[in-house]
MDAnalysis code that builds the backbone (N, CA, C; Angstrom):
import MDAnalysis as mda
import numpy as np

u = mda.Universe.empty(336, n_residues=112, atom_resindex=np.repeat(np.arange(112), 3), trajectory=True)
u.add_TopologyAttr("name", ["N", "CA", "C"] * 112)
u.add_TopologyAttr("resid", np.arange(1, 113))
u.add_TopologyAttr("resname", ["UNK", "UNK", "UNK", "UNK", "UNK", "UNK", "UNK", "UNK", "UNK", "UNK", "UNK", "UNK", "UNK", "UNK", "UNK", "UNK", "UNK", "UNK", "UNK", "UNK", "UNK", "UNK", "UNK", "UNK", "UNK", "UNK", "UNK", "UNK", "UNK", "UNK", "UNK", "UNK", "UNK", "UNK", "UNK", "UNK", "UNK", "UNK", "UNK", "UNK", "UNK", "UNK", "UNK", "UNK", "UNK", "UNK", "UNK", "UNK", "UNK", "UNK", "UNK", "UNK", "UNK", "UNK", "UNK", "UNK", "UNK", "UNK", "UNK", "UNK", "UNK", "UNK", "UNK", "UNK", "UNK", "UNK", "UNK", "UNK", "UNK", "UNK", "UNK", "UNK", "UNK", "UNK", "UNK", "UNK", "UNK", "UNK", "UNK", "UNK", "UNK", "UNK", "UNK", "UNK", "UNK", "UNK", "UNK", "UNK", "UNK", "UNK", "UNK", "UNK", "UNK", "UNK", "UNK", "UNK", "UNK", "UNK", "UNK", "UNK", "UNK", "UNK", "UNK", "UNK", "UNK", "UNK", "UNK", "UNK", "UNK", "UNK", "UNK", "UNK"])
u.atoms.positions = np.array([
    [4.946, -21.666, -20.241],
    [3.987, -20.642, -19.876],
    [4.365, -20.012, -18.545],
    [4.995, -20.389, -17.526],
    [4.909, -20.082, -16.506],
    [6.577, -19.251, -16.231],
    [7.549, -19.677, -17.454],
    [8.266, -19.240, -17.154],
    [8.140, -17.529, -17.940],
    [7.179, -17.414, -19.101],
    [6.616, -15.540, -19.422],
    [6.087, -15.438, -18.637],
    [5.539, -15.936, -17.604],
    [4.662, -15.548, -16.332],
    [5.031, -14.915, -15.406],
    [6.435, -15.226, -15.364],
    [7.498, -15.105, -14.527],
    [8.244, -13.862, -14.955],
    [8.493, -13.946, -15.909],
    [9.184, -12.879, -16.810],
    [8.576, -11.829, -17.026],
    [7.394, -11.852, -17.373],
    [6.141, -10.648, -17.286],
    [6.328, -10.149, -15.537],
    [6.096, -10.536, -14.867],
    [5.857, -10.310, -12.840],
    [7.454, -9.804, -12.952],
    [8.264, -10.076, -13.067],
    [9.508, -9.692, -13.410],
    [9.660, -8.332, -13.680],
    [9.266, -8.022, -14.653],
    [9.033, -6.889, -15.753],
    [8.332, -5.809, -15.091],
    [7.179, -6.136, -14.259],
    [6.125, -5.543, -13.575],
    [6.892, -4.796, -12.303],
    [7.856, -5.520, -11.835],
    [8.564, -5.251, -10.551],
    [9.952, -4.520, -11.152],
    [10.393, -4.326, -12.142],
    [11.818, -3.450, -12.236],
    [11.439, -1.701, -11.918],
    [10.158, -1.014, -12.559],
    [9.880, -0.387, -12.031],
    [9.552, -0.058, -10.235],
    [9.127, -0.787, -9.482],
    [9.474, -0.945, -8.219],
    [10.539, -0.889, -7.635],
    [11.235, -1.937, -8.236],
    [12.956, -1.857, -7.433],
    [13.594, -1.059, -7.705],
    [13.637, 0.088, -9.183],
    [14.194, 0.937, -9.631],
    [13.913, 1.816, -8.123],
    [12.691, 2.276, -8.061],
    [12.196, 3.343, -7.183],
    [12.798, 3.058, -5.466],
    [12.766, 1.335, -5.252],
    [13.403, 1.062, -3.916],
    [14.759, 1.158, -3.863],
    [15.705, 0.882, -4.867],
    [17.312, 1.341, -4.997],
    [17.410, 2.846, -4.779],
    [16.416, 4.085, -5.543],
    [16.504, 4.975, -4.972],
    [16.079, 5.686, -3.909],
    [15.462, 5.064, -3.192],
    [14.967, 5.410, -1.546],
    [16.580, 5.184, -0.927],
    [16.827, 3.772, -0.990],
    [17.633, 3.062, -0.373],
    [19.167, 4.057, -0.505],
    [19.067, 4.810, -1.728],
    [20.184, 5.747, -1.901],
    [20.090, 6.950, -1.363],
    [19.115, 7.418, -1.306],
    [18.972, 8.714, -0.538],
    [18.958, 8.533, 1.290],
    [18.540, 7.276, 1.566],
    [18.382, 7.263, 2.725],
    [20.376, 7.026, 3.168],
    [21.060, 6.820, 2.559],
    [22.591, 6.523, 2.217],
    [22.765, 7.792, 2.493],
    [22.524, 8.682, 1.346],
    [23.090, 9.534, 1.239],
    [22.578, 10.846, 2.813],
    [21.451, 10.897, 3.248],
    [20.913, 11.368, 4.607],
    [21.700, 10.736, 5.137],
    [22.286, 9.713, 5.186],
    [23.406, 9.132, 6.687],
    [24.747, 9.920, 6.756],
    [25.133, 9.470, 5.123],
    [26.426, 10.213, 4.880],
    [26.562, 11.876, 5.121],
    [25.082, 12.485, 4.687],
    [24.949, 13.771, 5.198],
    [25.335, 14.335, 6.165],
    [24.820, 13.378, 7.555],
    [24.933, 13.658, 9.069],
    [26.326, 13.381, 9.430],
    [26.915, 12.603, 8.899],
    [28.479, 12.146, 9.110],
    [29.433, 13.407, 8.879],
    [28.848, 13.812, 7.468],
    [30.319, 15.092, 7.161],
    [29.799, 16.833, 7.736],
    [30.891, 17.213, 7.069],
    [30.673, 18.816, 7.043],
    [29.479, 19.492, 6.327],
    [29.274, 20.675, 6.805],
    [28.073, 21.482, 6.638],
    [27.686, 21.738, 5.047],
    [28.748, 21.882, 4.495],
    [29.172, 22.159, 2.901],
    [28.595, 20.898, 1.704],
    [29.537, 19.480, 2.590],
    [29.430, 18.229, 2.156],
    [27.429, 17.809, 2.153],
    [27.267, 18.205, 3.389],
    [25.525, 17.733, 3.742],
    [24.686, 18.411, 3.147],
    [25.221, 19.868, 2.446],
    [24.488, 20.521, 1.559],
    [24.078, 19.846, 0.194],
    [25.010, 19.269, -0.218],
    [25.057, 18.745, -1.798],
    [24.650, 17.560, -1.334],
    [25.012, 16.618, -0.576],
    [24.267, 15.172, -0.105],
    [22.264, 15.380, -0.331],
    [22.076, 16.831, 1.063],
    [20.758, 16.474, 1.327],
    [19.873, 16.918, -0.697],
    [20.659, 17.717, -0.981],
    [19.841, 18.083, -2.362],
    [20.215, 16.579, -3.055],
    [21.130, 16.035, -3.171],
    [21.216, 14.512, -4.064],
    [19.947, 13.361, -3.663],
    [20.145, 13.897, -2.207],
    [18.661, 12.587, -1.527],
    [17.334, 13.404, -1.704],
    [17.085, 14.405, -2.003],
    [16.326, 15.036, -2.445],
    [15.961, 14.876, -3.892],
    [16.326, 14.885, -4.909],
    [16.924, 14.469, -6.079],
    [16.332, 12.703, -6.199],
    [16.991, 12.242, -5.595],
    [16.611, 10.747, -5.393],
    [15.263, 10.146, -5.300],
    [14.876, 10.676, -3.802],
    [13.419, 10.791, -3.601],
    [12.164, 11.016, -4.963],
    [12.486, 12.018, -5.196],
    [11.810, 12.689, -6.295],
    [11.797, 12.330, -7.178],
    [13.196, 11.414, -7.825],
    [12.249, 10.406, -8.627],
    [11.941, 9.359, -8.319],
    [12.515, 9.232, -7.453],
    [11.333, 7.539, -6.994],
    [9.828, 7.883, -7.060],
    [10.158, 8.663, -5.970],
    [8.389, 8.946, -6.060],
    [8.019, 9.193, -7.524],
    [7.988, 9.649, -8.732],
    [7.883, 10.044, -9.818],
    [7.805, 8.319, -10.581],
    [8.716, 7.440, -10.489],
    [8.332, 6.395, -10.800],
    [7.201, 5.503, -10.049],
    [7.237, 5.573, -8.899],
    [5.897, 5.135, -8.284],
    [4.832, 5.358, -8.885],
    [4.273, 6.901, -9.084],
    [3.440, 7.545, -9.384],
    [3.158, 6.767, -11.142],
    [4.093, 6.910, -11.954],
    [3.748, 6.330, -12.833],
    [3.326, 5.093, -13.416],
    [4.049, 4.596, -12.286],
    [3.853, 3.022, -12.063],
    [2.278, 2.497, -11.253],
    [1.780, 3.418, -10.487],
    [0.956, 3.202, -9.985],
    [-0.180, 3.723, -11.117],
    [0.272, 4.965, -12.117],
    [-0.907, 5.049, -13.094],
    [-1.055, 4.126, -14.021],
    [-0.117, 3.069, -14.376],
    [-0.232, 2.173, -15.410],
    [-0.533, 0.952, -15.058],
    [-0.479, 0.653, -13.444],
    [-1.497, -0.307, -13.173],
    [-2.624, -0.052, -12.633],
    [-3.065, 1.176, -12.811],
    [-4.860, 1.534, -12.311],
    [-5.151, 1.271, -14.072],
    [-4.627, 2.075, -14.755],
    [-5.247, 1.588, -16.141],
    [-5.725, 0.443, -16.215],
    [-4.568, -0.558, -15.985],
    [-5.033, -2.012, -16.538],
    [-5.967, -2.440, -15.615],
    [-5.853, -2.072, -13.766],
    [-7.033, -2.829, -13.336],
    [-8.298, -2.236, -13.765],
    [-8.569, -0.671, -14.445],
    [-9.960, -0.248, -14.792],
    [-10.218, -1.134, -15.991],
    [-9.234, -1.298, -16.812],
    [-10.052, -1.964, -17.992],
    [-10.470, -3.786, -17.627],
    [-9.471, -4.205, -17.060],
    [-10.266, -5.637, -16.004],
    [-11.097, -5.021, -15.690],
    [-11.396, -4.167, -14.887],
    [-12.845, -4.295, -14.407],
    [-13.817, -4.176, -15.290],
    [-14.044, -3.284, -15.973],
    [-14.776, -2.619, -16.792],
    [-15.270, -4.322, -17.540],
    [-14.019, -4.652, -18.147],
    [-14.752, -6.168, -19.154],
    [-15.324, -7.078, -18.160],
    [-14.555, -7.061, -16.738],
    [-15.735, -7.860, -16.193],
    [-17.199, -7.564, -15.762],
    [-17.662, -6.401, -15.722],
    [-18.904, -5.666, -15.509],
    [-19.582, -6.029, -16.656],
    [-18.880, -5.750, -17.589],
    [-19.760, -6.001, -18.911],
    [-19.655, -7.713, -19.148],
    [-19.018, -7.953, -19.069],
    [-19.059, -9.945, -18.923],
    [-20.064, -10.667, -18.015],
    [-19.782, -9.884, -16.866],
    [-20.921, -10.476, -15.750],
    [-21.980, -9.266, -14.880],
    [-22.963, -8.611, -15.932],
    [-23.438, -7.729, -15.313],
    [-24.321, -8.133, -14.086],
    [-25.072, -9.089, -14.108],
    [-26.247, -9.967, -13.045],
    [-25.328, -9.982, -11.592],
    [-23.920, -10.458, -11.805],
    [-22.808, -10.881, -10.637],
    [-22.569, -8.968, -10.078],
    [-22.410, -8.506, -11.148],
    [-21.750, -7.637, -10.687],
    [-23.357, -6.412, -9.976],
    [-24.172, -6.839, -10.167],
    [-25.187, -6.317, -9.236],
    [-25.288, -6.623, -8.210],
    [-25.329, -7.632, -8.260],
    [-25.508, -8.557, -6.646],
    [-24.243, -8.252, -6.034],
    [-23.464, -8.083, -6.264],
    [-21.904, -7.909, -5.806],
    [-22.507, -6.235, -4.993],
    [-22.774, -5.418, -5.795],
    [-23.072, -3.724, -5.329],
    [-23.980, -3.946, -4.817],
    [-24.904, -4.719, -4.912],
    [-26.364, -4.961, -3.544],
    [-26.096, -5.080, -2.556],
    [-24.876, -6.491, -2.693],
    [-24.361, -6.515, -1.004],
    [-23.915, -5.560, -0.315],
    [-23.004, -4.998, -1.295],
    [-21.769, -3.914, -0.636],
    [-22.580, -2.481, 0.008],
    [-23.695, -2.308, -0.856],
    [-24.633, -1.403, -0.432],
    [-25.491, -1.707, 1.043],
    [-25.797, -2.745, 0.587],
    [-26.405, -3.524, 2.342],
    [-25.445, -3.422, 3.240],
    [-23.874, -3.949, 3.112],
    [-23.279, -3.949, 4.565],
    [-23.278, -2.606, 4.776],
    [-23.261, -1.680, 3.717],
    [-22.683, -0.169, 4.511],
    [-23.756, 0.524, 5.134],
    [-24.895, -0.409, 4.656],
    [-26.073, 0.202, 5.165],
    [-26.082, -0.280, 6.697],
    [-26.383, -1.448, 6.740],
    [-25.911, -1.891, 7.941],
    [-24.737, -1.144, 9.265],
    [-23.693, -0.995, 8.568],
    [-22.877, -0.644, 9.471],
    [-23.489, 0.815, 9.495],
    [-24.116, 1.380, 9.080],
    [-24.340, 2.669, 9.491],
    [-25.187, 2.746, 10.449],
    [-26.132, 2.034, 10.275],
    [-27.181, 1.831, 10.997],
    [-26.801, 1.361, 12.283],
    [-26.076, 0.524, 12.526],
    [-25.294, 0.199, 13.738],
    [-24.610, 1.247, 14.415],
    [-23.787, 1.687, 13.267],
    [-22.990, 2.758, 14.353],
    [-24.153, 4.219, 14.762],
    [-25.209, 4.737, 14.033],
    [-26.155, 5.525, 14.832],
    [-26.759, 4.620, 15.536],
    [-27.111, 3.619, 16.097],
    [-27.563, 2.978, 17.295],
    [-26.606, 2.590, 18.454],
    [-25.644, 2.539, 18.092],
    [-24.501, 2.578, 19.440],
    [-24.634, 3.736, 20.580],
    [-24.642, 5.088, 20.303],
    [-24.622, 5.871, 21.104],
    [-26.163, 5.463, 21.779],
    [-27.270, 5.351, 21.441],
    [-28.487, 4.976, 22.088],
    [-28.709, 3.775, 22.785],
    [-27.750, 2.866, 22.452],
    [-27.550, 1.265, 23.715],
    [-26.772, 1.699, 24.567],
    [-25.844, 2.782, 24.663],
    [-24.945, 3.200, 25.590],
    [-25.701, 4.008, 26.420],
    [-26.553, 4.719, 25.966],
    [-27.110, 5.404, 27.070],
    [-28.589, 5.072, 28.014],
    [-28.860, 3.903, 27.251],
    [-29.870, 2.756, 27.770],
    [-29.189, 2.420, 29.133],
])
């Protein structure tokens, strides 16, 4: 079990490293840019440009296919534990209430 566990987290991260090999190449290729001729740094900075763009592009996708899965976790746990998951938004509603309330009373202890 622990070794599909492994293999799955694995799996989860090639998209990541895909996207960090291409940072890691463009930021290469911006070095090599500054090193050569005006001509050479032309076609470099559009390649690290190029690069970038899809990293970021895999991020982005990567980051939409794990909001999916954490909405649908959430979602079954709301519906699994609705009682928890009130009390959970009661609190969260109280501290912010709280901290608000605090921070409009700060300026009025300061000038006490």
């Amino acid at each position: 079990m622990a070794t599909s566990s492994r293999k799955s987290h694995a799996k989860d991260l090639e998209p990541v490293e895909r996207a960090h090999k291409a940072v890691d190449r463009a930021i290469s290729d911006l070095k090599d840019a500054a090193e050569t001729g005006k001509t050479d740094a032309d076609a470099m900075l559009a390649a690290a440009a190029t690069a970038l763009g899809r990293a970021a592009h895999t991020i982005a996708e990567e980051t939409r296919r794990r909001s999916t899965e954490v909405t649908k976790v959430a979602t079954k746990e709301v519906r699994e534990h609705p009682v928890a998951t009130t009390a959970i938004a009661t609190a969260v509603i109280a501290t912010i209430a709280g901290l608000v309330l605090a921070i409009r009373q700060a300026p009025r202890k300061l000038l006490r």
